[in-house]
N, C-alpha and C positions, 0 to 999 in steps of 0.2 A: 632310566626308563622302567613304567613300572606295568605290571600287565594285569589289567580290572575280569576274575572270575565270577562270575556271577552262578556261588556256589546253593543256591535256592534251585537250579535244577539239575543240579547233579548227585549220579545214583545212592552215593554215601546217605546222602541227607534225605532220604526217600524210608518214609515207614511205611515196609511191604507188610507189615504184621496183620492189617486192615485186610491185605489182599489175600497172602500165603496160609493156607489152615493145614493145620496138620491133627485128620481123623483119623484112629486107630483101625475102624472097619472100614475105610476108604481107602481103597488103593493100598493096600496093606501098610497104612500110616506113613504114607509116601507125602511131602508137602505137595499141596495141590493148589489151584486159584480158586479164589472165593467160594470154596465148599465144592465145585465142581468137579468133576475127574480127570481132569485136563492137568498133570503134574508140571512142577518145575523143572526136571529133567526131561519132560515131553518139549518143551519149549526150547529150553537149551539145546535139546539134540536138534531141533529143525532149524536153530540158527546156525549151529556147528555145521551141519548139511549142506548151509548155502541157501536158505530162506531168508527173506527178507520180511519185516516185522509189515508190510504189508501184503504180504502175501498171507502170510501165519494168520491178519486180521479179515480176509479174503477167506481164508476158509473156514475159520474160527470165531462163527458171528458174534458168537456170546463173550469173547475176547476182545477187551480198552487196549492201546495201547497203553494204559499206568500197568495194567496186568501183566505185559511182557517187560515192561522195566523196573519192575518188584521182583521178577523173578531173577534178571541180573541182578540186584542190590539181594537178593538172598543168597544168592549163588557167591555172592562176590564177599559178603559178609561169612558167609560160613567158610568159606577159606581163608580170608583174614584170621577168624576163630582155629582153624585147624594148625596154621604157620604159629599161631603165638603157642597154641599147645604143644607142640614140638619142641619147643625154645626150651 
């Protein structure tokens, strides 16, 4: 038995590089979404919190969903980077 992922939407395969910027006078070089001030650790903590990515899009007009699922595949990439550099 074999089990069919249909790995075109899942966060690995997701280039947040289009969404995530990262300005030196912005947010004191904090990665942010598409140039905005709205960071990826802004986001992350509202999920950590117990927001739901429609609520986050609910208050957050100027916020896609691709926006909050860049910011996981950043988040999730830069710790992948962080585990191999440990090694």
């Amino acid at each position: 038995m074999s089990i069919n992922i249909d790995t075109s939407k899942h966060p690995r395969n997701m280039n947040y590089h289009d969404i995530i910027t990262i300005e030196p006078g912005k947010r004191s070089g904090k990665p942010c979404i598409r140039g905005m001030r709205i960071t990826v650790y802004d986001i992350l903590e509202y999920l950590a919190s117990g927001m739901s990515e429609e609520e986050i899009l609910a208050d957050f007009s100027e916020l896609t969903s691709e926006d909050i699922k860049a910011c996981l595949a950043f988040a999730a990439d830069r710790e992948k980077k962080l585990f191999v550099a440990s090694l």
